[in-house]
N, C-alpha and C positions, 0 to 999 in steps of 0.2 A: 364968692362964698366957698366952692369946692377946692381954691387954691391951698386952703389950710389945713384940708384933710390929709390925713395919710395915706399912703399909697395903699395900703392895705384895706382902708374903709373904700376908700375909692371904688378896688379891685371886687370887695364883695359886695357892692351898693351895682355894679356895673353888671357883676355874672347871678346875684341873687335870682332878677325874673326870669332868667333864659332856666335856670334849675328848677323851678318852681313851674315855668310854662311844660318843662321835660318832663316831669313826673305826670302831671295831668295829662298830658299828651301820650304818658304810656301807659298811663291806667285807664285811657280811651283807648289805647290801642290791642290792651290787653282782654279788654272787654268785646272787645270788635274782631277779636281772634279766639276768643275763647265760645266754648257752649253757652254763655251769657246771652251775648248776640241773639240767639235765638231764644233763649227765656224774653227778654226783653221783646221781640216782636212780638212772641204767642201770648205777652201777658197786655199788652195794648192793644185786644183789637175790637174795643166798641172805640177807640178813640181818633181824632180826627189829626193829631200832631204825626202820628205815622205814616201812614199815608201819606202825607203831603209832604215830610221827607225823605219817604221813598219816591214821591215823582219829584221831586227837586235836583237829588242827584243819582238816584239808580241805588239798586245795590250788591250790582256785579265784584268789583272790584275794594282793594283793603280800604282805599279814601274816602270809599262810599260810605263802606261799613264804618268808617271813625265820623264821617259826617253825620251821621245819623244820630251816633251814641252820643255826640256832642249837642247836636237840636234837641233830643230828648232828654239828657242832662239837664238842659235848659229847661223843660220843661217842666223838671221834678224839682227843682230845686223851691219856685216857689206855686206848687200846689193850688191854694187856693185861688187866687189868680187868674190861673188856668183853667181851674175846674169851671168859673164866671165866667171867662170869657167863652170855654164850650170845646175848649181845642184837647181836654184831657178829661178824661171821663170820670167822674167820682168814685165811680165802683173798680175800675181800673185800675185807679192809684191803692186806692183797699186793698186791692188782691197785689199789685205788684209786690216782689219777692224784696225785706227789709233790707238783704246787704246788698241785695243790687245795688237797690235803691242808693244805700249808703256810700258804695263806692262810686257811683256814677256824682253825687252831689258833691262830694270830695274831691273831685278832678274837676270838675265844672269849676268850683273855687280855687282851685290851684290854676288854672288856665285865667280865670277871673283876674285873680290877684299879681299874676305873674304878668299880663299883660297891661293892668293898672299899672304899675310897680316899673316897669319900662317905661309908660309913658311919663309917667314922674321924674325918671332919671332922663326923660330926655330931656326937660324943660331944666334939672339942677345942674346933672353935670355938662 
């Protein structure tokens, strides 16, 4: 089926999720190095998803800090959900800061899609 492609479609069907996984990955990592980091902790803390990824992987070091911004991306993304199951606190999500918010769920989905998007292309091309 890819043999009829062009080299071209190919070429951006092959580098598209690695671009798409990059960007999300650094707007984790920009969040994970910036004063954000700490809005983010201080604004979750009746909630039970922080803590648990703080003892999951620490948060000495920068992998820590992009782990973490990633489980709770995870978390914010679908709210209510969370809120049911008891891991994200209703009044927490309220008060957390809107473009955090916003840029944390926007790199979630880019890492989302970028790693969907891989594994599709490994099943086509």
């Amino acid at each position: 089926m890819t043999d009829t492609l062009d080299v071209n479609v190919r070429l951006f069907l092959l580098a598209s999720p690695f671009c798409l996984g990059l960007i999300g990955l650094s707007l984790d990592l920009y969040i994970a190095c910036s004063r954000d980091f700490k809005v983010m902790t201080s604004a979750l803390q009746r909630s039970d998803c922080l803590p648990f990824a703080k003892g999951l992987c620490g948060q000495q070091g920068l992998k820590s800090r992009v782990l973490i911004v990633s489980a709770i991306s995870s978390e914010l993304m679908f709210p209510n959900a969370r809120i049911r199951r008891g891991s994200l606190d209703a009044q927490d999500y309220l008060e957390f800061p809107k473009g955090l918010r916003t840029r944390m769920v926007i790199a979630a989905w880019f890492n989302i899609v970028g790693f969907t998007w891989l594994i599709v292309n490994g099943f086509i091309l």
